[in-house]
Backbone atoms as SQL, in Angstrom:
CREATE TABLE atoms (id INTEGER PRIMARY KEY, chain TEXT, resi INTEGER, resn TEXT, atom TEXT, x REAL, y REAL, z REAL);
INSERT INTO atoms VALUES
  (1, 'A', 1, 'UNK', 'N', -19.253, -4.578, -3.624),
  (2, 'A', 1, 'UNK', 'CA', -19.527, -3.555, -2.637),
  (3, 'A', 1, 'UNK', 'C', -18.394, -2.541, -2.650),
  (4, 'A', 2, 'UNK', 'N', -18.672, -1.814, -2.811),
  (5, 'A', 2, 'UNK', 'CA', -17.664, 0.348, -2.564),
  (6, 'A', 2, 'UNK', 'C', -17.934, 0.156, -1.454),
  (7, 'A', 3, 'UNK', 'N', -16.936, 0.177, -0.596),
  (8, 'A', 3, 'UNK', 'CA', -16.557, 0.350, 0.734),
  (9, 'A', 3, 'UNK', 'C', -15.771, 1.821, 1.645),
  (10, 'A', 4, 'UNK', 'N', -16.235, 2.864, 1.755),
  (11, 'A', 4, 'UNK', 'CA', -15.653, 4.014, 2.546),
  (12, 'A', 4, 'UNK', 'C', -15.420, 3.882, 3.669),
  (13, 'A', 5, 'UNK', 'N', -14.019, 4.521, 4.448),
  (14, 'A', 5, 'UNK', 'CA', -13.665, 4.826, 5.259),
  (15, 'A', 5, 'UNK', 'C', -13.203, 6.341, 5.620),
  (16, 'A', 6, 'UNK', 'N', -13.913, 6.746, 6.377),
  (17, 'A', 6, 'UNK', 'CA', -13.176, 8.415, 6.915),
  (18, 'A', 6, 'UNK', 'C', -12.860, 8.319, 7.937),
  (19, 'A', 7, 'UNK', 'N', -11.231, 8.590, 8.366),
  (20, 'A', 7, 'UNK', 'CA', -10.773, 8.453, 9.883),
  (21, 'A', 7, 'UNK', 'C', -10.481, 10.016, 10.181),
  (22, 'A', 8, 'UNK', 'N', -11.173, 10.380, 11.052),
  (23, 'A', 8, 'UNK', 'CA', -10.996, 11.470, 11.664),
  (24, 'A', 8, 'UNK', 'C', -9.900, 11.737, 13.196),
  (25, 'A', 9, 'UNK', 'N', -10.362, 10.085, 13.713),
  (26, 'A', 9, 'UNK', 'CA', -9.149, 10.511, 15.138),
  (27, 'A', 9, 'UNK', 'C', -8.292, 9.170, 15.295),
  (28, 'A', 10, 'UNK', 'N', -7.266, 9.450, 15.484),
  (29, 'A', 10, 'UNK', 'CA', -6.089, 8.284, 14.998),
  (30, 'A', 10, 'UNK', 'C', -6.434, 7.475, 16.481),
  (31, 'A', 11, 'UNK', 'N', -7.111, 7.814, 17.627),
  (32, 'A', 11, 'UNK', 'CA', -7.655, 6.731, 18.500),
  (33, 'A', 11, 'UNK', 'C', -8.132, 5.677, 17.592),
  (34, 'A', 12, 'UNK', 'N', -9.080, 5.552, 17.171),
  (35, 'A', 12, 'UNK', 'CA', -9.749, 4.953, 16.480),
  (36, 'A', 12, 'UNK', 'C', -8.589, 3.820, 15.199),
  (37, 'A', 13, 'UNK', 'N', -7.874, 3.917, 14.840),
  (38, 'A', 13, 'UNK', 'CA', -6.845, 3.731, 13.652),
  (39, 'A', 13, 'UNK', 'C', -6.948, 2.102, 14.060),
  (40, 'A', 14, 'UNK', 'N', -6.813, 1.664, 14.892),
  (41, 'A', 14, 'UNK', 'CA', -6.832, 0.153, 14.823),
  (42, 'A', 14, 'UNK', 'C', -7.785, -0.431, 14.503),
  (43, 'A', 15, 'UNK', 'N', -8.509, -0.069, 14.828),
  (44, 'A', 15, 'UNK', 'CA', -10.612, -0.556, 14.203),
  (45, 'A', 15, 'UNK', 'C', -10.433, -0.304, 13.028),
  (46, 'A', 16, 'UNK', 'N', -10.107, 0.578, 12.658),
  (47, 'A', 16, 'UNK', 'CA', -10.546, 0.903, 11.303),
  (48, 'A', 16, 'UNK', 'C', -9.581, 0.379, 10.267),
  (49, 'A', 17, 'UNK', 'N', -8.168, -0.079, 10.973),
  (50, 'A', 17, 'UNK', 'CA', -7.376, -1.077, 9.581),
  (51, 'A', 17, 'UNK', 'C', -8.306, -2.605, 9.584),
  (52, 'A', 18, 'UNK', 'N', -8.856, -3.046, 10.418),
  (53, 'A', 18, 'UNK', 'CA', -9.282, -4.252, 11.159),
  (54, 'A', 18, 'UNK', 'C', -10.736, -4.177, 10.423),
  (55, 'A', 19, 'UNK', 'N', -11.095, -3.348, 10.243),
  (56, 'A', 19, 'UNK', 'CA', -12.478, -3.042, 9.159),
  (57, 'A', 19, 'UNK', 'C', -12.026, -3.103, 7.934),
  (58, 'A', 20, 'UNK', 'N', -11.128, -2.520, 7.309),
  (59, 'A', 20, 'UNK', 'CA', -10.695, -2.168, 5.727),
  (60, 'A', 20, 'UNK', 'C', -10.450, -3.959, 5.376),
  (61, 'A', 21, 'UNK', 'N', -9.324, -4.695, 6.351),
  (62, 'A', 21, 'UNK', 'CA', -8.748, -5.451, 6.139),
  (63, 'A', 21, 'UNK', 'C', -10.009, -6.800, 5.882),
  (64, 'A', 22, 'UNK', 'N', -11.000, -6.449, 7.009),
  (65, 'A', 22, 'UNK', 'CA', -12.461, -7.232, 6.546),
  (66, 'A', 22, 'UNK', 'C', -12.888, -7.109, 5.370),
  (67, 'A', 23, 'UNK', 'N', -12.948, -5.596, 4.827),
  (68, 'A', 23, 'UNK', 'CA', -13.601, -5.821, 3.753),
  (69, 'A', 23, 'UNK', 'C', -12.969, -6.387, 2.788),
  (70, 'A', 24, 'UNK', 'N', -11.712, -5.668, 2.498),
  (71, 'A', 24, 'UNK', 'CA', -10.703, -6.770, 1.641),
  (72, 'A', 24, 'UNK', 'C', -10.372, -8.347, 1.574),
  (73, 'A', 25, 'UNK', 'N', -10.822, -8.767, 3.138),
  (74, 'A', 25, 'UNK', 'CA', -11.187, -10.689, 2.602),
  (75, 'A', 25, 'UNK', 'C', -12.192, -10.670, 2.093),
  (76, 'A', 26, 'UNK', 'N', -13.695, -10.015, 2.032),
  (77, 'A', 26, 'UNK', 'CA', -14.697, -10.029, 1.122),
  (78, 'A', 26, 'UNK', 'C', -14.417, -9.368, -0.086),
  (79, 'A', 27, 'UNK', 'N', -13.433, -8.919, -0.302),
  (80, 'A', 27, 'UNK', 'CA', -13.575, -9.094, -2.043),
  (81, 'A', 27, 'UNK', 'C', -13.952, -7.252, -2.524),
  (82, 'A', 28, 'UNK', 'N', -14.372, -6.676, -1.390),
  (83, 'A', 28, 'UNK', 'CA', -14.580, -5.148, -1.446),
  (84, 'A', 28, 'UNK', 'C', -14.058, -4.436, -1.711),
  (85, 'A', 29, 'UNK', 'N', -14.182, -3.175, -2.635),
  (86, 'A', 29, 'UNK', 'CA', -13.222, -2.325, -2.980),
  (87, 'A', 29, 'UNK', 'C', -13.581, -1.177, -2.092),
  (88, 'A', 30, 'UNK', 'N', -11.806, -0.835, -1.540),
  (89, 'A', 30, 'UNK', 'CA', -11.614, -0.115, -0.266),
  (90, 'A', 30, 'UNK', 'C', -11.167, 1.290, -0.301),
  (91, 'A', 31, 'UNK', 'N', -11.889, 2.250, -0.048),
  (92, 'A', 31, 'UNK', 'CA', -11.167, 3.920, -0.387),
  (93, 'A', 31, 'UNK', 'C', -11.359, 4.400, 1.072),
  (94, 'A', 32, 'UNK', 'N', -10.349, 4.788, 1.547),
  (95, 'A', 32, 'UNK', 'CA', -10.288, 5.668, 3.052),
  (96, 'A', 32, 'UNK', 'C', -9.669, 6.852, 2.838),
  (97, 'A', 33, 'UNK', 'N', -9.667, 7.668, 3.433),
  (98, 'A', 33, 'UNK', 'CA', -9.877, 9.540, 3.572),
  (99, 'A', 33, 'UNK', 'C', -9.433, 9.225, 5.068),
  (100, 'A', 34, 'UNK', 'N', -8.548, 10.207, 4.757),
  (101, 'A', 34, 'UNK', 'CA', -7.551, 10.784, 6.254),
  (102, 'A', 34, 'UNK', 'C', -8.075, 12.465, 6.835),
  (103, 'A', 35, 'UNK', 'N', -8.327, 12.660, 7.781),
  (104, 'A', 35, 'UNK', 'CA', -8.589, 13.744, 7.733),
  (105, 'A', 35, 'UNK', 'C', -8.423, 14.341, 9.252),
  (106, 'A', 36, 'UNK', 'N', -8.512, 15.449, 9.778),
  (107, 'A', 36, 'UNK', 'CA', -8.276, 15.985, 10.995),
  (108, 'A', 36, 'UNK', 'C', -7.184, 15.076, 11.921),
  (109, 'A', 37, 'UNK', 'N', -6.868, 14.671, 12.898),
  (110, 'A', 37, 'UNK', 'CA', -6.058, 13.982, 13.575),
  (111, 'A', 37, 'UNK', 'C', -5.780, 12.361, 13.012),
  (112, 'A', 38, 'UNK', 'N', -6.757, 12.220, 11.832),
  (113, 'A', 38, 'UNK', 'CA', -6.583, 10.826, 11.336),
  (114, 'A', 38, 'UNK', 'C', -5.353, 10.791, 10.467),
  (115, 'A', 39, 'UNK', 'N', -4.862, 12.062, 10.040),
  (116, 'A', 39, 'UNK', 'CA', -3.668, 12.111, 9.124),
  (117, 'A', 39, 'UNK', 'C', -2.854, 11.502, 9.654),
  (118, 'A', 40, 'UNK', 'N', -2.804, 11.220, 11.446),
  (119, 'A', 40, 'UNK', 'CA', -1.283, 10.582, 12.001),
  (120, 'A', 40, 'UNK', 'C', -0.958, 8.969, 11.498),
  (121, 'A', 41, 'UNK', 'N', -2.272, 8.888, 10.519),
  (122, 'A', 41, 'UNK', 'CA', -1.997, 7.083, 10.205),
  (123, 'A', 41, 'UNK', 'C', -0.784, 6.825, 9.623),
  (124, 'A', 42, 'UNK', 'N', -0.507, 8.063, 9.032),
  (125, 'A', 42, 'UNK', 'CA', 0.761, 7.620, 8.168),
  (126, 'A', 42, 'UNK', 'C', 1.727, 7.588, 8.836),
  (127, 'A', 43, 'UNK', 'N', 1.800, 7.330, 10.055),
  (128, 'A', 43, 'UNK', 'CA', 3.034, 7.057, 11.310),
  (129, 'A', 43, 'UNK', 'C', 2.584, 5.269, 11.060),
  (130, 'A', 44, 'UNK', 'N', 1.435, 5.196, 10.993),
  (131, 'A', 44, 'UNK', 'CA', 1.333, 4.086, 11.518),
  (132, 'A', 44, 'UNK', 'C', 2.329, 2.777, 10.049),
  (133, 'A', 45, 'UNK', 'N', 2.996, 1.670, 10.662),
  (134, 'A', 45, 'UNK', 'CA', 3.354, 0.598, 9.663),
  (135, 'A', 45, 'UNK', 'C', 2.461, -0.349, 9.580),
  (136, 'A', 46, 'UNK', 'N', 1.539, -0.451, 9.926),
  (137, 'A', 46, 'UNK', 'CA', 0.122, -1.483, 8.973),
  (138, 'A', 46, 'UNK', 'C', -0.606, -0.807, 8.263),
  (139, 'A', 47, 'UNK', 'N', -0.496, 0.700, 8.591),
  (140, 'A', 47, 'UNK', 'CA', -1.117, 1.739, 7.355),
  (141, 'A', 47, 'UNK', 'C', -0.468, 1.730, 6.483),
  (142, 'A', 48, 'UNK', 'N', 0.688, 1.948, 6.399),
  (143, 'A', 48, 'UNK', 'CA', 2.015, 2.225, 5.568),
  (144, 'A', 48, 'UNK', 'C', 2.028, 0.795, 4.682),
  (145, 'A', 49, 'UNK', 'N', 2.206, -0.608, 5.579),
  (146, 'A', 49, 'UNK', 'CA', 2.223, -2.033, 4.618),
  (147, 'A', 49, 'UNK', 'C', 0.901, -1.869, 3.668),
  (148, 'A', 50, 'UNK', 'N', -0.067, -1.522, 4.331),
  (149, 'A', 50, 'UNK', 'CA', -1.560, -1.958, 3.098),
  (150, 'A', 50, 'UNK', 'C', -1.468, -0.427, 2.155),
  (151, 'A', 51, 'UNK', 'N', -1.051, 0.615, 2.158),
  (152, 'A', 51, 'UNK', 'CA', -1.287, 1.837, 1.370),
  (153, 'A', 51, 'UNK', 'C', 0.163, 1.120, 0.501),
  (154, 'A', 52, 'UNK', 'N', 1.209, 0.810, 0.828),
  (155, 'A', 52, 'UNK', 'CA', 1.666, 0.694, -0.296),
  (156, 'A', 52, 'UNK', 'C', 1.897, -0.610, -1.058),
  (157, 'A', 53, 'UNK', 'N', 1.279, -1.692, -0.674),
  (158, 'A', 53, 'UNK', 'CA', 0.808, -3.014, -1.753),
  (159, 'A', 53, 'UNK', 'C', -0.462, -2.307, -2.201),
  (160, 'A', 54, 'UNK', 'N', -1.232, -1.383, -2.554),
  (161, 'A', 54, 'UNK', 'CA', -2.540, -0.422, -3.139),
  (162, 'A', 54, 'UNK', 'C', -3.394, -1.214, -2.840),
  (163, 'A', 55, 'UNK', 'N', -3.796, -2.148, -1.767),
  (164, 'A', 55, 'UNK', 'CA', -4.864, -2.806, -1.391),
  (165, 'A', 55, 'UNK', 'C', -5.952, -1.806, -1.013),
  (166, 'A', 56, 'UNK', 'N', -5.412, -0.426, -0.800),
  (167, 'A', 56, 'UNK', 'CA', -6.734, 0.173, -0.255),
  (168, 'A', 56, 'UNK', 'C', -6.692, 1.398, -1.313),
  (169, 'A', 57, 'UNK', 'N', -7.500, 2.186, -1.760),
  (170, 'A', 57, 'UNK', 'CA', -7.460, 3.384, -2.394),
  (171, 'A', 57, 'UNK', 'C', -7.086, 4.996, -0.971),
  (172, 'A', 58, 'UNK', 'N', -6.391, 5.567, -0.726),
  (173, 'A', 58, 'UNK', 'CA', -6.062, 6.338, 0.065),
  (174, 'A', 58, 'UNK', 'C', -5.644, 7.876, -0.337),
  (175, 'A', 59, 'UNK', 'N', -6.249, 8.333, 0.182),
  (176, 'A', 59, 'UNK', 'CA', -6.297, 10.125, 0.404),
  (177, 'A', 59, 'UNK', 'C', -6.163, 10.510, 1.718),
  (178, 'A', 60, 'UNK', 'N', -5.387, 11.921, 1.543),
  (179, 'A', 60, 'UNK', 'CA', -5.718, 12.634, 2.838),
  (180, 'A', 60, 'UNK', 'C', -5.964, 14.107, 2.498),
  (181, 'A', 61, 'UNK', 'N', -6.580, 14.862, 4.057),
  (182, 'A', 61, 'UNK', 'CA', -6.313, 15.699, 3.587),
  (183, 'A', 61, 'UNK', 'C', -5.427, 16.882, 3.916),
  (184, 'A', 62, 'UNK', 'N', -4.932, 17.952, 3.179),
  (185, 'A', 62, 'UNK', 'CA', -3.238, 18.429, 2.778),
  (186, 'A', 62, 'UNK', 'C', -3.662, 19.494, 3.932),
  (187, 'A', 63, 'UNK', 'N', -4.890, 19.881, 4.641),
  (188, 'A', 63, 'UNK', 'CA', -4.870, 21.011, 5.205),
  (189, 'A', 63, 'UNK', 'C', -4.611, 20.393, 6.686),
  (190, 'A', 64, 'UNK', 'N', -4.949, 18.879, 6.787),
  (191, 'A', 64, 'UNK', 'CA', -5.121, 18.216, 8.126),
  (192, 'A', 64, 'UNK', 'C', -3.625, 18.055, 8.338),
  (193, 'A', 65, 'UNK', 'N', -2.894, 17.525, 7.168),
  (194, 'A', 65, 'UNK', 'CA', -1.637, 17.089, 7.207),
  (195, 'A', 65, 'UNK', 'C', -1.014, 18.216, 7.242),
  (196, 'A', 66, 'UNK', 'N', -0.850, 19.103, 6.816),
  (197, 'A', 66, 'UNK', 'CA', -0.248, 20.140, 7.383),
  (198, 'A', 66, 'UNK', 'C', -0.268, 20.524, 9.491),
  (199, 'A', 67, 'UNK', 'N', -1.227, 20.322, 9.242),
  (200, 'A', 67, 'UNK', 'CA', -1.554, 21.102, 10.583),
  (201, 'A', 67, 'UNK', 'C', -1.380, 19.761, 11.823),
  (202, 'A', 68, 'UNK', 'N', -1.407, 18.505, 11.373),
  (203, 'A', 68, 'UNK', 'CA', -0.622, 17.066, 12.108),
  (204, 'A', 68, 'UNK', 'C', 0.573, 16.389, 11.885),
  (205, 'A', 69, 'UNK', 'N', 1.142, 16.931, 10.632),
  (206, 'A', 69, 'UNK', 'CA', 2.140, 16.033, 10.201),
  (207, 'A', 69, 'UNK', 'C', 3.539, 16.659, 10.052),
  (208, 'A', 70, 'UNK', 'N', 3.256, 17.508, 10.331),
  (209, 'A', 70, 'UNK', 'CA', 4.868, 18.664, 10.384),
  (210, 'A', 70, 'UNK', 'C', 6.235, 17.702, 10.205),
  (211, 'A', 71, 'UNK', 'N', 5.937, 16.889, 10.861),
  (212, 'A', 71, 'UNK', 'CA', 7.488, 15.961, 10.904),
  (213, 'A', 71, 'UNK', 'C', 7.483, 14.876, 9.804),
  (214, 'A', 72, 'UNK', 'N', 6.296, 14.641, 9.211),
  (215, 'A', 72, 'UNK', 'CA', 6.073, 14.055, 7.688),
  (216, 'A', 72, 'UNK', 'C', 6.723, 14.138, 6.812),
  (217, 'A', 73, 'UNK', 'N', 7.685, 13.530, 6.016),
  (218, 'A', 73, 'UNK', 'CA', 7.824, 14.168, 4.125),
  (219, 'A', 73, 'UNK', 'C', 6.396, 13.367, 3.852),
  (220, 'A', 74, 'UNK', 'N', 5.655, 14.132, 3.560),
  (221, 'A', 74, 'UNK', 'CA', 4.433, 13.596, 2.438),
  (222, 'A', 74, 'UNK', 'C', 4.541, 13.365, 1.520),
  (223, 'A', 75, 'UNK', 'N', 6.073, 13.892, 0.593),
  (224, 'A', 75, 'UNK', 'CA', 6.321, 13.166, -0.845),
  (225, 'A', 75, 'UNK', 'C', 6.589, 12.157, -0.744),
  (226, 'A', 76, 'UNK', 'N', 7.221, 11.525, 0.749),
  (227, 'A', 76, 'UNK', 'CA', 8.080, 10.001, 0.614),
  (228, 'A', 76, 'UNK', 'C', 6.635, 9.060, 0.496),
  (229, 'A', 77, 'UNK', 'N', 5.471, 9.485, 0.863),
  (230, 'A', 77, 'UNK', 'CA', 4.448, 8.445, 0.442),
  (231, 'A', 77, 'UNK', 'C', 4.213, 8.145, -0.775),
  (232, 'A', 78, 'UNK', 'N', 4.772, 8.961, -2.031),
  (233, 'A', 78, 'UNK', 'CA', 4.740, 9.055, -3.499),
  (234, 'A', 78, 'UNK', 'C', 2.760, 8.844, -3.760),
  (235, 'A', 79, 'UNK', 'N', 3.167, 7.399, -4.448),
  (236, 'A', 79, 'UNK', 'CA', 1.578, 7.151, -4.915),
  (237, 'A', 79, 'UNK', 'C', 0.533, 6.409, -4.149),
  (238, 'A', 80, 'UNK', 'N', 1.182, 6.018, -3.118),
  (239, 'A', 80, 'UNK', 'CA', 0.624, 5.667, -2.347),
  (240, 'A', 80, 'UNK', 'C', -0.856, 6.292, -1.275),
  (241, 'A', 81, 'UNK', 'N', -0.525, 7.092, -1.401),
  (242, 'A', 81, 'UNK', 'CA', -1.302, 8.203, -0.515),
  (243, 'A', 81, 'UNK', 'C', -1.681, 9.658, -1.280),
  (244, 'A', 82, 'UNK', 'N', -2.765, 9.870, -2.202),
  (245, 'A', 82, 'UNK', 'CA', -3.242, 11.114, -2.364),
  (246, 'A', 82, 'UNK', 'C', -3.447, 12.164, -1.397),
  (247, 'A', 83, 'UNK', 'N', -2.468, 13.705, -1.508),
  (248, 'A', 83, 'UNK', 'CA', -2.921, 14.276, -0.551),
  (249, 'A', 83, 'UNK', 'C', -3.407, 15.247, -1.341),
  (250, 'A', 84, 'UNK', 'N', -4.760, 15.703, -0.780),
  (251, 'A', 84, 'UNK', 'CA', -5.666, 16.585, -1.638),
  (252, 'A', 84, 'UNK', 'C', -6.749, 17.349, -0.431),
  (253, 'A', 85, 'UNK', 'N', -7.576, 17.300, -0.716),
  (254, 'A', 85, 'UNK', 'CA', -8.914, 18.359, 0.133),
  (255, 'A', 85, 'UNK', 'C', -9.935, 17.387, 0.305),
  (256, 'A', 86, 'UNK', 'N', -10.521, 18.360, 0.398),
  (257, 'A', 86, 'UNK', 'CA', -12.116, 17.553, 1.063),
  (258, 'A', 86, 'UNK', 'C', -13.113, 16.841, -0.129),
  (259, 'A', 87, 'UNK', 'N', -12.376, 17.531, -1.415),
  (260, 'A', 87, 'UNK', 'CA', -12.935, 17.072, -2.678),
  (261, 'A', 87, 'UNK', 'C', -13.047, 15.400, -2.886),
  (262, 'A', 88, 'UNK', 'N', -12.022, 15.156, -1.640),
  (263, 'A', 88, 'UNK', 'CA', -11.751, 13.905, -2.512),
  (264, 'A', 88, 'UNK', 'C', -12.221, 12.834, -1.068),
  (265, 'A', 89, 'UNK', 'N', -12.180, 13.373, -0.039),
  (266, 'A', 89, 'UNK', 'CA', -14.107, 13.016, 0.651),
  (267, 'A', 89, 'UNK', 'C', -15.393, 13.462, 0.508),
  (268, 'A', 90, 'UNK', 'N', -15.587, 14.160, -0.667),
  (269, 'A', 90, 'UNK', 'CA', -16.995, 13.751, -1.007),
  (270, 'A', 90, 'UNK', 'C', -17.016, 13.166, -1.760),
  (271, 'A', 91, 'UNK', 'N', -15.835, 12.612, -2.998),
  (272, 'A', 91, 'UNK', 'CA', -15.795, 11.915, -3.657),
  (273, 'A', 91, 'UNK', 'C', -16.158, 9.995, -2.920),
  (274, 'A', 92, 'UNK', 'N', -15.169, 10.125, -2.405),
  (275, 'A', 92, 'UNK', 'CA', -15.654, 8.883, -1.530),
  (276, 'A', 92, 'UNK', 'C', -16.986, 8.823, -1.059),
  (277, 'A', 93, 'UNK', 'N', -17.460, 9.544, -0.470),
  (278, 'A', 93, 'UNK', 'CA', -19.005, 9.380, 0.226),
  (279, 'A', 93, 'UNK', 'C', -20.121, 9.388, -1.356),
  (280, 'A', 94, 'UNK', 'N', -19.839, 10.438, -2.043),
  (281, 'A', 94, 'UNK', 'CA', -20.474, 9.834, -3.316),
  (282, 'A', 94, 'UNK', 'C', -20.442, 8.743, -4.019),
  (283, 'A', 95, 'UNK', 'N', -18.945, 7.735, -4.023),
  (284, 'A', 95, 'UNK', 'CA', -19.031, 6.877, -4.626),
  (285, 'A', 95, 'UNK', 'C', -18.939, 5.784, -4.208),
  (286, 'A', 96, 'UNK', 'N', -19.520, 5.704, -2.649),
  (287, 'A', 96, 'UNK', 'CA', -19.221, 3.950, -1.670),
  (288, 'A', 96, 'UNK', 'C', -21.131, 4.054, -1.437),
  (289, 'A', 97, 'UNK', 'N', -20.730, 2.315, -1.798),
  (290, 'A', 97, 'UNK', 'CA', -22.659, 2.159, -1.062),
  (291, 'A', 97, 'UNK', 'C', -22.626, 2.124, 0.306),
  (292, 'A', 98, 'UNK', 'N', -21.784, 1.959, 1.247),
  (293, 'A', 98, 'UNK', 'CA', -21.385, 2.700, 2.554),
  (294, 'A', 98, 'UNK', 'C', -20.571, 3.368, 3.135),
  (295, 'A', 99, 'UNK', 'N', -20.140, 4.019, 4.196),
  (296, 'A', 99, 'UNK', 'CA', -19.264, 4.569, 4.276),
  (297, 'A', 99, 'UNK', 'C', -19.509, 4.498, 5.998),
  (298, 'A', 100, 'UNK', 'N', -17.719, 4.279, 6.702),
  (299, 'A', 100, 'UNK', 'CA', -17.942, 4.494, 8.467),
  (300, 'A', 100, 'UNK', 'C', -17.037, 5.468, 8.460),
  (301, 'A', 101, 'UNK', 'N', -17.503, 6.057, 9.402),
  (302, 'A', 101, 'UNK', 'CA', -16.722, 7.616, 9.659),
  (303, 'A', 101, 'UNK', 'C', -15.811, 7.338, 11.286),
  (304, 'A', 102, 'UNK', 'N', -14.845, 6.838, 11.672),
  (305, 'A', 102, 'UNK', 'CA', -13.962, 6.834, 12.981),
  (306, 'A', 102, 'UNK', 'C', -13.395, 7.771, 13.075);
């Protein structure tokens, strides 16, 4: 199972590691997309522990993070975290047999 995640509001950020982390005991391969106020995950350290053991595939995007993350270095995430556009949520929604949007 392709498993998508799009977090749009960092309310939401605990459900949605608590979902990824489900699918990952089933064996699922996990891609989440950061986007509008969801960019603040990268404050978060259970975002930060699973993005950088690459248990999850992760993007954001550079226009959200700009406009939420001001106090960010976004390079210190290195490879951990793709920051790119929206290209790379439709990529996800094209390539998961589901996808939850928080």
């Amino acid at each position: 199972m392709k498993f998508g995640v799009v977090i749009t509001d960092i309310r939401q950020s605990r459900l949605a590691l608590e979902m990824m982390q489900e699918a990952l005991d089933r064996k699922w391969d996990v891609r989440c997309f950061l986007t509008d106020d969801g960019v603040n995950m990268v404050k978060d350290a259970d975002f930060i522990a699973m993005a950088d053991n690459k248990q999850v595939h992760f993007s954001m995007c550079e226009h959200s993070a700009e406009r939420f993350c001001q106090d960010i270095d976004l390079d210190a995430l290195g490879d951990a975290v793709i920051v790119g556009g929206q290209y790379q949520n439709a990529e996800l929604v094209h390539n998961s047999d589901q996808v939850l949007v928080f």
